[in-house]
N, C-alpha and C positions, 0 to 999 in steps of 0.2 A: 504494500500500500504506500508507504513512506516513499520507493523510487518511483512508482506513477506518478506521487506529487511532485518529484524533484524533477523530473521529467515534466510536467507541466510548468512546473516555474521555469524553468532551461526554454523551452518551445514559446511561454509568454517574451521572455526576457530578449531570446531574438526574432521576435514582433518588433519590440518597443524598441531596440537600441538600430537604429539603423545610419548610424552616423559612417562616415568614410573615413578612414586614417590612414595617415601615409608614413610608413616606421623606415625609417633611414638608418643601418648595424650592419658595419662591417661584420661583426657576428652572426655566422648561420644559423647555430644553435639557437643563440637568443631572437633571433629572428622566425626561425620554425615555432620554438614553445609562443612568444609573444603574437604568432599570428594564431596557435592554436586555440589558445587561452581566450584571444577577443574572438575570434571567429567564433569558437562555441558560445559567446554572448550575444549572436548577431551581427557585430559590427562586419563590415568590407573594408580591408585592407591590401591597400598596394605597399608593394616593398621595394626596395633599396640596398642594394651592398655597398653602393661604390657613389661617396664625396661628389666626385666628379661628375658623374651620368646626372644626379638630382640638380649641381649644380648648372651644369648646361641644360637642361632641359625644366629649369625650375618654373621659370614661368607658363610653361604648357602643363604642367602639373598641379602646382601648390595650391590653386583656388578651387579645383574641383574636389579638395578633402575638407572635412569639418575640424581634424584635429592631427597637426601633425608631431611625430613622436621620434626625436631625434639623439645618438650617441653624441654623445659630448668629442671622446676621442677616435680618428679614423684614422686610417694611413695617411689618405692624401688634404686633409683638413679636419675642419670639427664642426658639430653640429650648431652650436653658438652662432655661428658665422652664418650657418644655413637660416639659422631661425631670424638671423640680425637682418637680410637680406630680405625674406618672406616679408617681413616688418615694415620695413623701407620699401616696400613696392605695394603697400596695401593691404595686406593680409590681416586680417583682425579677431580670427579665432585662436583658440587654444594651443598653445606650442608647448610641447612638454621636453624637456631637456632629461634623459633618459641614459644612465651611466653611473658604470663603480667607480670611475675613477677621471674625476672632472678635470683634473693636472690644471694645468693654468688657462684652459680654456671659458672658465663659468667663475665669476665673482656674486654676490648678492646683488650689488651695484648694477651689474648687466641686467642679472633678471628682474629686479627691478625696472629698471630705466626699458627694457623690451617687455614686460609682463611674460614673463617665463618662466614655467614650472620646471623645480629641478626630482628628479625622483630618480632616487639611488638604488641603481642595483644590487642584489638582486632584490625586487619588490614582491612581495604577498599580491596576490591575486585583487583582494580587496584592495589593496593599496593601488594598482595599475586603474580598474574601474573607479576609484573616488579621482584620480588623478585628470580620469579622460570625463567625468561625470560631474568631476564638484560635488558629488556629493560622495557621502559615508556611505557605504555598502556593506553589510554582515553576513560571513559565512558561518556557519556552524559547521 
């Protein structure tokens, strides 16, 4: 009985979440789980390896997602810079800076001054949905 219900909440839950994210991680691992994890929530996610490819092709992309969800550190740049850029050309939804290890790319000062959410790897499940949601989420 209990997994019918949870199974209904899973099938409501991607009804109602239908927002678009676009997760930028040279990480594939973190990139497979992170798409796992929203996708079972409903959300549509486009993904990202490579600094470069989102860079040149940013502005054919970045408006058609609701929240984009970016690594701090990459080979070829950092996601700071992606989300500073999104920023400066108009972009006005949710930018989440998404990373163990922010090295000198993300000060408070920035996310501040760009409204950018930093959320540290690795994140709880509930932690990644209040991140892209604003709000609290509770699993049991």
């Amino acid at each position: 009985m209990a997994e019918e219900i949870d199974s209904e909440i899973l099938n409501l839950e991607s009804k109602v979440n239908s927002k678009k994210i676009l997760h930028v991680d040279d990480d594939e691992e973190v990139r497979k789980i992170t798409m796992e994890v929203l996708g079972a929530r409903g959300y549509e996610i486009g993904e990202f390896s490579n600094y470069k490819t989102v860079l040149n092709e940013i502005l054919e992309y970045v408006f058609s997602y609701d929240v984009l969800l970016f690594d701090c550190l990459m080979p070829e740049g950092n996601g700071v810079d992606l989300a500073i850029i999104a920023r400066e050309m108009g972009y006005e939804n949710k930018i989440i800076i998404y990373s163990g290890n922010t090295g000198s790319c993300w000060t408070p000062e920035i996310g501040k001054q760009y409204n950018l959410t930093l959320l540290k790897k690795p994140a709880r499940v509930e932690e990644l949905y209040t991140a892209i949601e604003g709000i609290e989420l509770k699993i049991d």
